[in-house]
C-alpha positions in Angstrom: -27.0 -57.5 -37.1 -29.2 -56.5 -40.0 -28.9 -52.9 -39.7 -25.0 -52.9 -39.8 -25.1 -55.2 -43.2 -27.3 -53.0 -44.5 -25.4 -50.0 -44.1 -22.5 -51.6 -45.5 -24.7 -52.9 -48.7 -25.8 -49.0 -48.8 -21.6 -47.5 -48.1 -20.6 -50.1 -51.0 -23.2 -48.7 -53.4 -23.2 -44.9 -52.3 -18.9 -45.2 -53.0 -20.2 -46.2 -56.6 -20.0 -50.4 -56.6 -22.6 -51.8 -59.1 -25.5 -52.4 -57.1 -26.3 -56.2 -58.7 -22.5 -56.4 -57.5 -22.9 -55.6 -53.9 -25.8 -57.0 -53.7 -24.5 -60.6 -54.9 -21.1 -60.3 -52.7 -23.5 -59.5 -49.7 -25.6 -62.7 -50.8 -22.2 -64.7 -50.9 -21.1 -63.9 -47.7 -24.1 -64.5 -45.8 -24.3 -67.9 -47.5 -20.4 -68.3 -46.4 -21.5 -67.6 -42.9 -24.7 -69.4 -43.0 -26.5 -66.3 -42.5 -28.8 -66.5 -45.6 -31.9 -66.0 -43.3 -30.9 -62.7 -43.0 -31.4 -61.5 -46.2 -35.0 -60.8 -45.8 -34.0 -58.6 -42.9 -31.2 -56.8 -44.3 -33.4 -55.6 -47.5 -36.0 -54.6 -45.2 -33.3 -52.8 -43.2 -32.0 -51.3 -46.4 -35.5 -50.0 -47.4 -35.8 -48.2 -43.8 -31.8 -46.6 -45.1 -33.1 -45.6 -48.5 -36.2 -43.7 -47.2 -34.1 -41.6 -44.3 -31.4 -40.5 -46.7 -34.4 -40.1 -49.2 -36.1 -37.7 -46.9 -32.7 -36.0 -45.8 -31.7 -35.1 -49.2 -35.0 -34.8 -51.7 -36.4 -31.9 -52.3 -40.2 -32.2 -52.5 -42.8 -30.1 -53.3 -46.3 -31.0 -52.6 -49.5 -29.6 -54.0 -53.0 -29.9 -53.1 -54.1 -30.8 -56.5 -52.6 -31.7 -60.0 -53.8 -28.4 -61.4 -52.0 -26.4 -58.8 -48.3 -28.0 -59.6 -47.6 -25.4 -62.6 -48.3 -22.5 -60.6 -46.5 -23.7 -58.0 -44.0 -24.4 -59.7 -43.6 -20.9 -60.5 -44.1 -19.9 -57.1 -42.1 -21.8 -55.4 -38.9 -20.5 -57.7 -37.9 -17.9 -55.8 -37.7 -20.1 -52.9 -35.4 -22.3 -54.9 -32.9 -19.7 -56.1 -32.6 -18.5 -52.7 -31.8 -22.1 -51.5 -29.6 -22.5 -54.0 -31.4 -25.6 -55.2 -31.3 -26.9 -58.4 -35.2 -27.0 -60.0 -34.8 -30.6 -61.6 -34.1 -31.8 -58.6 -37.6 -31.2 -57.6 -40.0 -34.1 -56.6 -43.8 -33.0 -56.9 -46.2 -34.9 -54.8 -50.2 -34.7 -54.4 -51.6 -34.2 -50.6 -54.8 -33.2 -50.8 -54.8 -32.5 -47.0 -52.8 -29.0 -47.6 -56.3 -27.4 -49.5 -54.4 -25.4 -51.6 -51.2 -23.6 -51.6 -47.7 -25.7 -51.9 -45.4 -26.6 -49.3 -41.5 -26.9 -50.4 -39.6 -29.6 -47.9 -36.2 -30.7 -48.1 -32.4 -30.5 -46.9 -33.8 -29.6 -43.7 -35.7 -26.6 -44.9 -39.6 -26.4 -44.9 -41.4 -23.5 -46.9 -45.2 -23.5 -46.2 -47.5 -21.4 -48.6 -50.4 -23.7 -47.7 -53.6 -22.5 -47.2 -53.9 -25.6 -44.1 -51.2 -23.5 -42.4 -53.3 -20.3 -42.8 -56.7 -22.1 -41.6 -54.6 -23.5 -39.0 -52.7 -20.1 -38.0 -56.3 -18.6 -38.1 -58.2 -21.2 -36.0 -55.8 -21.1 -33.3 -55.6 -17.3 -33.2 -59.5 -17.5 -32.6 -59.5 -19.9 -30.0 -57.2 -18.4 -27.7 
């Protein structure tokens, strides 16, 4: 029951309602139903919508270290132009799992210039 008002709190604001709008005429029908319990689980609900459409439609680009997100950012240019994706649209994040390198994610496209995928690629090529 959550779910679906939470997709209809996210339709109302994706078609361009004021969020504090939807958000109260949500509240008020809830409370005109006697459903005000709910609300807890709908904005939890919500925040599991936000984070899938999030990860469906950012663009992120994720660096081992702070000091590596200028070059990268360089780098990883070409990759944009041919994706046809708009540079400030880009999200940088810090994973120092990766070593070094960058990894470019989004719109269901991943570009992996990593060095983890290398050690990885490398490793398995030995133990085989």
């Amino acid at each position: 029951m959550e779910e679906a008002y939470a997709q209809a709190l996210w339709r109302m604001v994706e078609n361009g309602m004021d969020h504090r709008k939807a958000v109260t005429a949500l509240r008020d029908i809830l409370q005109s139903h006697g459903r005000t319990a709910l609300l807890p689980r709908v904005a939890k609900a919500f925040e599991r919508i936000a984070e899938r459409e999030a990860k469906r439609t950012d663009i992120v680009l994720t660096v081992a270290r702070e000091a590596d997100e200028r070059r990268a950012h360089t780098q990883v240019k070409e990759a944009l132009s041919e994706l046809q994706i708009d540079s400030k649209s880009l999200k940088t994040r810090v994973d120092p799992t990766i070593v070094g390198g960058w990894r470019l994610e989004g719109n269901g496209v991943l570009v992996d210039a990593s060095y983890k995928k290398a050690l990885l690629d490398m490793y398995n090529r030995a133990i085989q």
